[in-house]
C-alpha positions as a LaTeX table, in Angstrom:
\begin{tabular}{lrrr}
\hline
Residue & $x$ (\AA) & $y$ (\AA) & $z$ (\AA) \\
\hline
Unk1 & 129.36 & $-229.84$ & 2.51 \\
Unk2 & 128.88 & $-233.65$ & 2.74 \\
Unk3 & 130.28 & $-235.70$ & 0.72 \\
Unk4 & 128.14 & $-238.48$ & 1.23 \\
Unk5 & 125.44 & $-239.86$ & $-0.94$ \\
Unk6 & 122.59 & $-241.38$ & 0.08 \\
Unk7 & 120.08 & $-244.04$ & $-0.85$ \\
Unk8 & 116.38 & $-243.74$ & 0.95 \\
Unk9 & 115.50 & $-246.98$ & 1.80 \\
Unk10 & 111.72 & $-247.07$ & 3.48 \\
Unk11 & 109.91 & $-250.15$ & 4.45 \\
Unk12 & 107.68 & $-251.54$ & 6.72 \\
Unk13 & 108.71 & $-254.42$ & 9.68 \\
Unk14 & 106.80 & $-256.36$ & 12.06 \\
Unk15 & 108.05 & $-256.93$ & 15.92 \\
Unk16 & 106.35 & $-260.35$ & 16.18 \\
Unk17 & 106.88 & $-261.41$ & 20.24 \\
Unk18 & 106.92 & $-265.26$ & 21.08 \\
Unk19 & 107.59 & $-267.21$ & 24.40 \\
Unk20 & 109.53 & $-263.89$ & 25.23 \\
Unk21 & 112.04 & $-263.83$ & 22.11 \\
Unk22 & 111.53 & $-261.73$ & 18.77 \\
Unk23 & 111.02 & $-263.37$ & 15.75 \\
Unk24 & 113.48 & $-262.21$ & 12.98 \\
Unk25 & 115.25 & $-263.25$ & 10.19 \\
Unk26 & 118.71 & $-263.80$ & 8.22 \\
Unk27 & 119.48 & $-261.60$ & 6.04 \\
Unk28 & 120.93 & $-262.39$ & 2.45 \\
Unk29 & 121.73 & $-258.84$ & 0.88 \\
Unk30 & 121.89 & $-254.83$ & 1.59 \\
Unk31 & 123.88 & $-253.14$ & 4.47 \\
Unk32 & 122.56 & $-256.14$ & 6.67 \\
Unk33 & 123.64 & $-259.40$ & 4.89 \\
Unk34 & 124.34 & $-261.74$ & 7.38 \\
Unk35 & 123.09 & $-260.35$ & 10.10 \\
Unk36 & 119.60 & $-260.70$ & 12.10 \\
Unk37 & 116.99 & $-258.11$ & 10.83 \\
Unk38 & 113.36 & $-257.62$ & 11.38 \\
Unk39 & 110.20 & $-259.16$ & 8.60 \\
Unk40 & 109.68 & $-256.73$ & 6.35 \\
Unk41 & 110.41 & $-254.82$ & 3.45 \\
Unk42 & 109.59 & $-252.21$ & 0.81 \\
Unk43 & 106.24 & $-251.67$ & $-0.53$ \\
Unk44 & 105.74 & $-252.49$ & $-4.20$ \\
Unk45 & 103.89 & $-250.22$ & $-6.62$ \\
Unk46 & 100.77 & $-249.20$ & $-5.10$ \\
Unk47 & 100.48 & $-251.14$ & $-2.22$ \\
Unk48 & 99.56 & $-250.20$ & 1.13 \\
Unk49 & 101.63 & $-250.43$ & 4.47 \\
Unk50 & 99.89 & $-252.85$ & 5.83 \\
Unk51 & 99.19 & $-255.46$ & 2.79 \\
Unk52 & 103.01 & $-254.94$ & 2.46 \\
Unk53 & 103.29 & $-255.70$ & 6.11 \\
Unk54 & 101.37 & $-259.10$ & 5.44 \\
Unk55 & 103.27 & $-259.80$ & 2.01 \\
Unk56 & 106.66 & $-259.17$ & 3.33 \\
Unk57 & 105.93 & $-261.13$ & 6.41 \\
Unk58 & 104.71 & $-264.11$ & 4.88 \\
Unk59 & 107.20 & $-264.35$ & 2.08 \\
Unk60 & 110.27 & $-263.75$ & 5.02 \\
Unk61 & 108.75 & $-266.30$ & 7.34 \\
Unk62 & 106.18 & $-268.48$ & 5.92 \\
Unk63 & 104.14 & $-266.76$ & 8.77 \\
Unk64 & 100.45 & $-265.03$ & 8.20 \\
Unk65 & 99.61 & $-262.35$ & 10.87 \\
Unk66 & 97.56 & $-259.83$ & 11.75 \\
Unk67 & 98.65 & $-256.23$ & 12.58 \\
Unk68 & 98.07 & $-255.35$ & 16.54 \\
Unk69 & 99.27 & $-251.60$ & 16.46 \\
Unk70 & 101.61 & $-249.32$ & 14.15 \\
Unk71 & 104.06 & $-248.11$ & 17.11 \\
Unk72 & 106.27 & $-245.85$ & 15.05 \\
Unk73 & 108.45 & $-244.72$ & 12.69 \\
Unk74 & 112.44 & $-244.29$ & 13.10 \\
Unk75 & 115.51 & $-243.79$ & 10.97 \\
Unk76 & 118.98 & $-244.89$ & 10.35 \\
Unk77 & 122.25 & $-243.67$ & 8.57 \\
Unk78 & 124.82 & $-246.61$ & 7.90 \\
Unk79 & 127.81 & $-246.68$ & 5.42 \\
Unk80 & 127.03 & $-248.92$ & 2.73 \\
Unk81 & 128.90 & $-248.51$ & $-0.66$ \\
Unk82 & 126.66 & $-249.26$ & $-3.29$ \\
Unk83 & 125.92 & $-248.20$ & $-7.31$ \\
Unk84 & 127.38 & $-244.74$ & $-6.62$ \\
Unk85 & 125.98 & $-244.73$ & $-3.09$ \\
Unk86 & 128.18 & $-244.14$ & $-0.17$ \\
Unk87 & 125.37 & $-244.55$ & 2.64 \\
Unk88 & 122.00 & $-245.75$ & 3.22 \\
Unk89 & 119.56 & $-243.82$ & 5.02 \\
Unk90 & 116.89 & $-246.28$ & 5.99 \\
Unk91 & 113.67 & $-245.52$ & 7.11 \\
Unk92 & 111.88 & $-247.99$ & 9.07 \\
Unk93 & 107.60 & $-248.26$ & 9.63 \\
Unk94 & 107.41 & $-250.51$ & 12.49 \\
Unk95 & 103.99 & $-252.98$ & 14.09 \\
Unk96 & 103.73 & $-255.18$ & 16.10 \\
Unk97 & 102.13 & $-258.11$ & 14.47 \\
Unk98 & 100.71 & $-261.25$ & 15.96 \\
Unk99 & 101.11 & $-265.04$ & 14.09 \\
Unk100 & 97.81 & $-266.44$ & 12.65 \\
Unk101 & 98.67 & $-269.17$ & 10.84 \\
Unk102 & 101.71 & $-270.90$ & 8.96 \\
Unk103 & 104.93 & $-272.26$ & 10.07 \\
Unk104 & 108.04 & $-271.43$ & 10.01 \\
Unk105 & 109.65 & $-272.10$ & 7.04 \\
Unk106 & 112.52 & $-271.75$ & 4.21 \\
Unk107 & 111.16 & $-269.04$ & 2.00 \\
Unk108 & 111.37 & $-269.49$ & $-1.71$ \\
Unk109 & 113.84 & $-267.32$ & $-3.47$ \\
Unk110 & 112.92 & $-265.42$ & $-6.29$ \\
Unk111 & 114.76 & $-261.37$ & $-6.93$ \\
Unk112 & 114.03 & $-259.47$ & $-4.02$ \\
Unk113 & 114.33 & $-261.99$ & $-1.37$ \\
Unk114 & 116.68 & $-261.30$ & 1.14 \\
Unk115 & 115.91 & $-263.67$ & 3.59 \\
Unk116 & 117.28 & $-266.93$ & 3.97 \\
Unk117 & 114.86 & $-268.22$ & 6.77 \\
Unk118 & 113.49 & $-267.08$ & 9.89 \\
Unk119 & 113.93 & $-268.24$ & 13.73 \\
Unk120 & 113.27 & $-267.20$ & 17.60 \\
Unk121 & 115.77 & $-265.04$ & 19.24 \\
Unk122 & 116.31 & $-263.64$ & 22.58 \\
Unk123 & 118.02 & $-260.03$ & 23.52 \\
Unk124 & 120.90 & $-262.17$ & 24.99 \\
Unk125 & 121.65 & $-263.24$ & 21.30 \\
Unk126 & 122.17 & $-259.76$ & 19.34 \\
Unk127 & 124.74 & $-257.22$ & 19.27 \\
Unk128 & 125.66 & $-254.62$ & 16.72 \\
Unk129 & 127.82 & $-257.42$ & 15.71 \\
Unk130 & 125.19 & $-259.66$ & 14.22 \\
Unk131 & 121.83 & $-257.65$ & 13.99 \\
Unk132 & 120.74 & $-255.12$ & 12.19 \\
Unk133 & 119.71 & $-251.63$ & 13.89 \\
Unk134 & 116.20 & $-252.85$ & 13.27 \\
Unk135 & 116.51 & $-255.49$ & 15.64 \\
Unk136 & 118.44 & $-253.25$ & 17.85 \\
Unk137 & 115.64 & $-250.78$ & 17.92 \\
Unk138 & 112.94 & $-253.41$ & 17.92 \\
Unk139 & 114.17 & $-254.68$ & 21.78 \\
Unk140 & 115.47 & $-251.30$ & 22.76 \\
Unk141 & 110.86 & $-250.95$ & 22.37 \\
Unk142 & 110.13 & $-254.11$ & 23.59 \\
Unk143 & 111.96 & $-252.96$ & 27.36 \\
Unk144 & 111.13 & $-249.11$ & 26.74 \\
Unk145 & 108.04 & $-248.70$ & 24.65 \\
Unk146 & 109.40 & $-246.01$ & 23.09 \\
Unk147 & 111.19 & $-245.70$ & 19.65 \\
Unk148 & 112.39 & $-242.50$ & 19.63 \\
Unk149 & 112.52 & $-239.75$ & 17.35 \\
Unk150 & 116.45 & $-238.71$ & 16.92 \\
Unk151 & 118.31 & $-240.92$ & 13.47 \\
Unk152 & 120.62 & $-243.50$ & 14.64 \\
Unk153 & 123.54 & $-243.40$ & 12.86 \\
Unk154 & 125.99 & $-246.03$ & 12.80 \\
Unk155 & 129.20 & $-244.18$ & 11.74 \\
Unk156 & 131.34 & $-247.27$ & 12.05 \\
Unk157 & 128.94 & $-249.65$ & 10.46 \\
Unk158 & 130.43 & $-253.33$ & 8.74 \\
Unk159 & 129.00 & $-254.69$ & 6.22 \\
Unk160 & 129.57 & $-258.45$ & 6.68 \\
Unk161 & 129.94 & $-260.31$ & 3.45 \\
\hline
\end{tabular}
């Protein structure tokens, strides 16, 4: 018998590919907070994966896109102590997403936002130290093509405050 508790986290996150780095952004809150993680987010009442795909995207980046392909869907376990929650089970919709129109920009915080801006990275820039397993899993694709089916569970898993 576990004594863990979870909380089911589901959301949707675009892989948005430019002049060979990913686009991400910095994260403000949850078991990622200061780290880089993927656009995206949970859907709000009644929406649809992809309008939340455009919403979340937007409001994270200042970026409007359109959605090239769903690839996938993958899941993580990390500790994260929270309300009477000892982990987070996170499961993770992922597209890849093209820009449209917009700039980059600061995005305006209201309660929900969890980003604090968005900017160009390279592989060479993450490690489990500073990314989230989003981005982890988002260039583990990008060379492989292939998400996977098996949880990734990060056992030892900070959460940098």
């Amino acid at each position: 018998m576990s004594d863990k508790k979870y909380h089911r986290a589901f959301g949707v996150y675009g892989i948005c590919l430019g002049d060979g780095k990913l686009l991400v952004i910095n994260k403000n809150s949850g078991p990622y907070i200061n780290r880089y993680d993927l656009p995206g987010g949970s859907l709000e009442e009644g929406e649809s994966l992809s309008t939340a795909m455009k919403r979340e995207f937007q409001e994270e980046t200042g970026l409007k896109i359109e959605i090239e392909q769903n690839i996938g869907v993958i899941d993580f376990k990390v500790p994260w102590s929270w309300k009477d929650f000892t982990d987070v089970h996170h499961i993770a919709v992922y597209y890849t997403v093209n820009k449209i129109d917009g700039k980059l920009s600061i995005p305006k915080q209201f309660d929900g936002q969890d980003s604090l801006g968005a900017m160009w990275i390279s592989e060479n820039d993450v490690s489990s130290d500073n990314a989230s397993p989003l981005v982890l899993k988002a260039f583990e694709w990008i060379r492989t093509k292939n998400l996977g089916i098996d949880v990734k569970t990060y056992k030892n898993w900070t959460v940098l405050k």
